[in-house]
C-alpha positions in Angstrom: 167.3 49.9 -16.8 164.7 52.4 -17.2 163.3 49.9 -20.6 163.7 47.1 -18.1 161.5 48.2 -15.2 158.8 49.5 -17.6 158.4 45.9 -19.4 158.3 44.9 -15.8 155.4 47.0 -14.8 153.7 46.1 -18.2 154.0 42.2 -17.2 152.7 42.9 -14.0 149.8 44.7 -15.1 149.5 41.9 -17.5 149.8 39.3 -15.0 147.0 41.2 -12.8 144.6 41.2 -15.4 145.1 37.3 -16.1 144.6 36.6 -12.0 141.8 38.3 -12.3 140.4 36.8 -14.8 140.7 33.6 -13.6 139.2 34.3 -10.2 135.7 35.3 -12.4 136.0 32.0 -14.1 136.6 30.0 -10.8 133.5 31.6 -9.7 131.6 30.7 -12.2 132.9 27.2 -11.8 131.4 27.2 -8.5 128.6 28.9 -9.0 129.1 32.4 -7.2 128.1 35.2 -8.7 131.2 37.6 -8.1 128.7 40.5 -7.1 127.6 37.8 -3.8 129.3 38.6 -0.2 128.8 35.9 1.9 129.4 35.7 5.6 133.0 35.2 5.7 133.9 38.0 3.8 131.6 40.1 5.6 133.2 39.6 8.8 136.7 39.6 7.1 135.8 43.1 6.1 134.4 44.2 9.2 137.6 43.3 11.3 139.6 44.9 8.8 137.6 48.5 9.5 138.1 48.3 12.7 141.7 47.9 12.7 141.9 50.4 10.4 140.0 52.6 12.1 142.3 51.7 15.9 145.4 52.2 13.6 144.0 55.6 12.5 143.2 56.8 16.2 147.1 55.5 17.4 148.1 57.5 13.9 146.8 60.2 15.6 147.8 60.3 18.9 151.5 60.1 17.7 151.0 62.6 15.4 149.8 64.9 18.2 152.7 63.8 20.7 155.6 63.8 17.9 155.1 67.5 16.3 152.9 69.4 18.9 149.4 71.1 18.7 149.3 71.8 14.9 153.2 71.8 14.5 153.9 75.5 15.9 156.8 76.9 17.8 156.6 78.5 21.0 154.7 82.1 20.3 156.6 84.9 20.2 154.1 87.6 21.2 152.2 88.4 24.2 149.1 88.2 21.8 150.1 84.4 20.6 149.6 83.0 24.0 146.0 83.7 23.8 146.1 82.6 20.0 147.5 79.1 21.0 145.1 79.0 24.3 142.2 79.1 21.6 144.0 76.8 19.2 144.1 74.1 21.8 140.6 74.5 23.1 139.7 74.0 19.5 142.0 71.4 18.8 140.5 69.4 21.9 136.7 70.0 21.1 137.7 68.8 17.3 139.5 65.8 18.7 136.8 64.6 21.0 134.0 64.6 18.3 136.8 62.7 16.1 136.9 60.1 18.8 133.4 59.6 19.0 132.2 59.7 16.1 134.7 57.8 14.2 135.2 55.4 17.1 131.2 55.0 17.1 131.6 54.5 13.0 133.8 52.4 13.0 132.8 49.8 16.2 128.6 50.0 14.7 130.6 48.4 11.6 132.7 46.1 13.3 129.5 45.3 15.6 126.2 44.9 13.4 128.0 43.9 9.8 125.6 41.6 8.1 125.0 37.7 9.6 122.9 34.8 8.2 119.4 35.5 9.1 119.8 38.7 10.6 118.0 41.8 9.3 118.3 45.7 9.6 116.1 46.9 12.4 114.2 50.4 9.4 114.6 53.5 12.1 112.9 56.6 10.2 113.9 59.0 12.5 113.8 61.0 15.9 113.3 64.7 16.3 114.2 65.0 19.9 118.1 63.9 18.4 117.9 65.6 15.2 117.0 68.8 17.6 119.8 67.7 19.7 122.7 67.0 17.2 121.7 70.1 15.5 121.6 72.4 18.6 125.0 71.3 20.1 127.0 71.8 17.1 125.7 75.1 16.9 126.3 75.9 20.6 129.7 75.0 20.5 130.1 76.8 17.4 129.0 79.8 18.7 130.9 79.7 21.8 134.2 79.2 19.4 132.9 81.8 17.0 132.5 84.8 19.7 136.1 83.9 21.6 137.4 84.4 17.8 136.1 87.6 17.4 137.4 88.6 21.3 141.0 88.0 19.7 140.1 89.4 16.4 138.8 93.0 18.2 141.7 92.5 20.5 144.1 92.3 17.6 142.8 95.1 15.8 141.0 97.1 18.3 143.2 100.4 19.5 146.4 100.4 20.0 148.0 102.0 23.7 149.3 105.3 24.4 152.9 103.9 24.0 152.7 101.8 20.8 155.0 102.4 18.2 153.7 103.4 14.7 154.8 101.5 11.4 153.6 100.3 8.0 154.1 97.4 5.6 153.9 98.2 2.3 153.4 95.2 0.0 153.6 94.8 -3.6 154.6 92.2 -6.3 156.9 91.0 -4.9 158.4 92.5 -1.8 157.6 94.5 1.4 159.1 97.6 2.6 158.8 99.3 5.7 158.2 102.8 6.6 158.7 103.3 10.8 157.0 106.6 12.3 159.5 109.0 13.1 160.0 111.2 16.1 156.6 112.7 16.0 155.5 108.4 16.4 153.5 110.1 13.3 153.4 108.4 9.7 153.0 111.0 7.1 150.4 111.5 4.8 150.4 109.3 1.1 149.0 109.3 -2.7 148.6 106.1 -5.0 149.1 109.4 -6.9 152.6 110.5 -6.3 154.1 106.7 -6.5 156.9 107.1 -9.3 160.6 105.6 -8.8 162.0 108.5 -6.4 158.6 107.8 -4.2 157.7 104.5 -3.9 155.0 104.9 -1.5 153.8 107.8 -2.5 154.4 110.0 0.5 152.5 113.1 -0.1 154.9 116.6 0.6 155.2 119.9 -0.8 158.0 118.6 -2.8 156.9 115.2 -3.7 153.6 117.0 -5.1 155.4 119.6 -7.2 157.8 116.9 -8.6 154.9 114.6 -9.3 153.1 117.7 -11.0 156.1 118.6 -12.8 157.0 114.9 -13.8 153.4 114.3 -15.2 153.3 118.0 -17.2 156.4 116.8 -19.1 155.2 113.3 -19.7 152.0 115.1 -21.2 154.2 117.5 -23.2 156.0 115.0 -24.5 153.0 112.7 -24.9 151.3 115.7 -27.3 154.2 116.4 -29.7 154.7 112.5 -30.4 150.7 112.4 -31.1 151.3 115.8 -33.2 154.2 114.8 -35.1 153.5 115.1 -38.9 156.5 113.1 -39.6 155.6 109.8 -38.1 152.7 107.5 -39.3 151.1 105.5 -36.9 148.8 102.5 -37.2 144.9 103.8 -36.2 145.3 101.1 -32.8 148.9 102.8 -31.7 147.2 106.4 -32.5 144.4 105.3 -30.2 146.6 104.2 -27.8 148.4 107.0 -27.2 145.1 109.3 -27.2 143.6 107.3 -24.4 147.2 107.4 -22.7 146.9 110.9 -22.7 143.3 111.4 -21.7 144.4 109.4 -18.3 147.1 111.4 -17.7 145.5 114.9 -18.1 143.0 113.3 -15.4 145.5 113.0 -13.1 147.2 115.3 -13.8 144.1 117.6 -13.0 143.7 115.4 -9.2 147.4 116.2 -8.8 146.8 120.1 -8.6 143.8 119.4 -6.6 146.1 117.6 -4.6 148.6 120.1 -4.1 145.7 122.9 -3.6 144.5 121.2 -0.6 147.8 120.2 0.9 148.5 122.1 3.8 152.6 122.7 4.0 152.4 122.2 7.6 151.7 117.9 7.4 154.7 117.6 5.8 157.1 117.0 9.2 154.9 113.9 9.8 156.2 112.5 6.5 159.8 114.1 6.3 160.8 112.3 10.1 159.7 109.1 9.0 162.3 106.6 8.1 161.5 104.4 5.0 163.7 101.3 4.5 163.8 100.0 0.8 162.2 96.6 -0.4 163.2 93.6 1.7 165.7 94.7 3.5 164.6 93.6 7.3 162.2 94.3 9.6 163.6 95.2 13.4 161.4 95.2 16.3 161.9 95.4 20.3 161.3 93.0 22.5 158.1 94.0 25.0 157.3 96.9 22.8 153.8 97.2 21.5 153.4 98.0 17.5 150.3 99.7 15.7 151.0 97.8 12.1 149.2 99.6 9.2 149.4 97.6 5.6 149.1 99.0 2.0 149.1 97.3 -1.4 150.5 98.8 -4.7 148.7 96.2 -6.9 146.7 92.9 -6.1 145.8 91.7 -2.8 148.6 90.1 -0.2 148.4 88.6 2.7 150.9 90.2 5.8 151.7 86.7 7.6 153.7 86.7 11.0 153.9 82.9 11.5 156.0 82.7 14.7 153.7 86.0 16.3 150.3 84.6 15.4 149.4 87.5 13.0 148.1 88.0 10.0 145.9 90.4 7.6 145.2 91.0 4.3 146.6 94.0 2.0 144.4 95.6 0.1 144.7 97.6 -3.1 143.1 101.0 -2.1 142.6 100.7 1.6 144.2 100.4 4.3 144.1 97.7 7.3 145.8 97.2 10.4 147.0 94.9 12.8 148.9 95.4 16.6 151.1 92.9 18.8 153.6 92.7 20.9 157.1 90.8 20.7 157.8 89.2 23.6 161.0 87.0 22.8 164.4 87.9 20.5 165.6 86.7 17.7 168.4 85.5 19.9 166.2 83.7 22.7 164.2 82.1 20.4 167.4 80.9 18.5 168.1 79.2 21.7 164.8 77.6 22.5 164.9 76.2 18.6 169.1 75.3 19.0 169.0 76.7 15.9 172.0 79.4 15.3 170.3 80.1 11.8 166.5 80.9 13.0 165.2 84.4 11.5 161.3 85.5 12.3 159.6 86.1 8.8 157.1 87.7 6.8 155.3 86.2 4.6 152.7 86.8 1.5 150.0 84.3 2.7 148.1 85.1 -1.1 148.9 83.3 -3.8 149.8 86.8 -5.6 151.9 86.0 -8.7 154.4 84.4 -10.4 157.0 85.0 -7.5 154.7 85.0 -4.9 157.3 82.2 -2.5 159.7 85.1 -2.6 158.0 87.7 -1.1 159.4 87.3 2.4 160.6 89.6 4.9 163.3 89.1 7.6 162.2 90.4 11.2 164.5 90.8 13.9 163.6 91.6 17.5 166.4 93.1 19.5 166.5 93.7 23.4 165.8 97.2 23.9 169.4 98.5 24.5 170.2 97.2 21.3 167.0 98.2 19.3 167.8 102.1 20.3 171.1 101.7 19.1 169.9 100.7 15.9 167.6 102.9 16.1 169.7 105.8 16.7 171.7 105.0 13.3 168.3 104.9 11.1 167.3 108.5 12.2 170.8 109.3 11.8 171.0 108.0 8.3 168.0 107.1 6.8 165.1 109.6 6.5 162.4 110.2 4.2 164.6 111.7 1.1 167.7 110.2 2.4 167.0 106.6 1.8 
């Protein structure tokens, strides 16, 4: 079959080639040079356009009535109503313009396509409407430009008295999540002190001397493989190891500065706070306010709420922040969707890596009766060296 269909395709690319060559011999039969539009033709075309461009506009329009204002849900934060308000007024300013200027496009086409004897009035130009179609872009433009920035300062501006503390921390290719304890107080961190027991580097008495400890012995060890007169090594692995152990005595000398200049008593703000291994699930409650802060391990990511009109980047070596609000459940919007399987998620918006369409997080938003029960079993069970 497959054989079949391609000699088919070849015949028919065949059989176009043949048609047209005969059309460029018929017109040289009659004299028409195939390069020459004639009237007919010209208004042919010109009806055509404007069909197309009256099917376009009804394309549209359905479009628009069929999957919504840009295709999204109903938003589930007190913040994504004003997102969506600002959404639509954009959406409407970008579809008026699209009217008029594609309808005007499209009916001076239909309208003044060329006609025997007619000619093309020359217009150089007009700088009252070059002023004008210059200025009232750039009105509107500023308009939409300084309501953006109201939602951006609104979105990362201060959080209240009563929000609740947490970060995301992103890396290739998961999230995990680190909730303020008791104190509503994240502890301090160290790229530094990141090793398999800490995978945030949370920076505490202990977690410096282990770090301190764990780096001596890698040096120790580092020193009697670069010392040992039994083994030969290649001039490139000796090298190797030498500059290996050059960055590690560097760090190894930030490490004790580190631990100088710790002061014992930060370490409850750490030891309270409740860390929840790698994509695992994000729970939030309903009509609670959060202060989000994000970190990176390695390249930049992209923290993407879809369904509470959020998002920020992650940033190797900084940190950024982002605050909203939940305002419906899991289980409310389950029912607005009919969809018994609906989870919020978290996405990587960054195009981060191999992996990068599995780095997602579950988020669940609970009534608050049922968010301080689960609550009440993480700080039971799941403290910072208690994971």
């Amino acid at each position: 079959m497959k054989f079949i269909a391609l000699i088919v395709i070849v015949l028919a690319i065949i059989a176009v080639a043949q048609l047209t060559r005969i059309y460029e011999l018929t017109s040289k039969l009659r004299n028409r040079n195939e390069t020459d539009v004639d009237y007919r033709d010209n208004k042919l075309n010109a009806n055509l356009l404007l069909l197309f461009g009256i099917g376009m506009f009804v394309s549209y329009i359905w479009m628009i009535a069929r999957y919504g204002a840009g295709g999204n849900s109903v938003a589930a934060s007190v913040e994504g109503v004003d997102y969506d308000w600002l959404f639509a007024v954009n959406l409407v300013l970008i579809s008026v313009i699209f009217f008029v200027t594609n309808g005007l496009l499209f009916y001076f086409a239909w309208k003044y396509h060329a006609r025997p004897g007619a000619k093309a009035f020359y217009y150089t130009h007009n700088t009252r409407w070059e002023l004008a179609w210059t200025a009232a872009p750039a009105a509107v433009l500023s308009v939409i430009i300084v309501m953006g920035l109201v939602q951006w300062k609104d979105r990362t501006g201060a959080a209240g008295e009563n929000a609740v503390v947490l970060e995301l921390y992103s890396k290739q290719f998961d999230w995990a999540v680190r909730y303020a304890g008791q104190d509503n107080q994240l502890g301090k961190f160290d790229y530094k002190l990141i090793n398999t027991d800490n995978p945030l580097g949370l920076a505490t008495s202990a977690t410096i001397a282990a770090r301190v400890d764990e780096l001596k012995a890698e040096i120790e060890a580092l020193e009697i493989r670069i010392n040992d007169k039994n083994v030969v090594y290649s001039v490139n692995a000796l090298n190797e190891m030498k500059n290996n152990l050059a960055t590690k005595e560097r760090l190894y000398v930030r490490l004790l500065q580190l631990q100088e200049n710790h002061d014992p008593a930060w370490d409850a703000a750490a030891l309270d706070d409740i860390v929840q291994p790698a994509n695992i699930k994000l729970v939030l409650k309903k009509g609670q306010e959060y202060d989000m802060y994000f970190r990176a391990q390695d390249v930049i990511h992209s923290a993407f709420f879809p369904h509470f009109r959020a998002q920020i980047n992650t940033v190797p070596g900084m940190v950024t922040r982002l605050k909203f609000t939940p305002s419906i459940t899991t289980r409310e919007m389950r029912e607005k969707m009919k969809d018994d399987n609906f989870n919020y998620i978290l996405l990587c918006n960054k195009i981060c890596g191999a992996s990068h369409s599995n780095m997602k997080l579950t988020v669940e938003v609970l009534e608050e009766a049922e968010y301080d029960a689960w609550w009440a079993e993480q700080v039971a069970t799941k403290t910072f060296g208690n994971n």
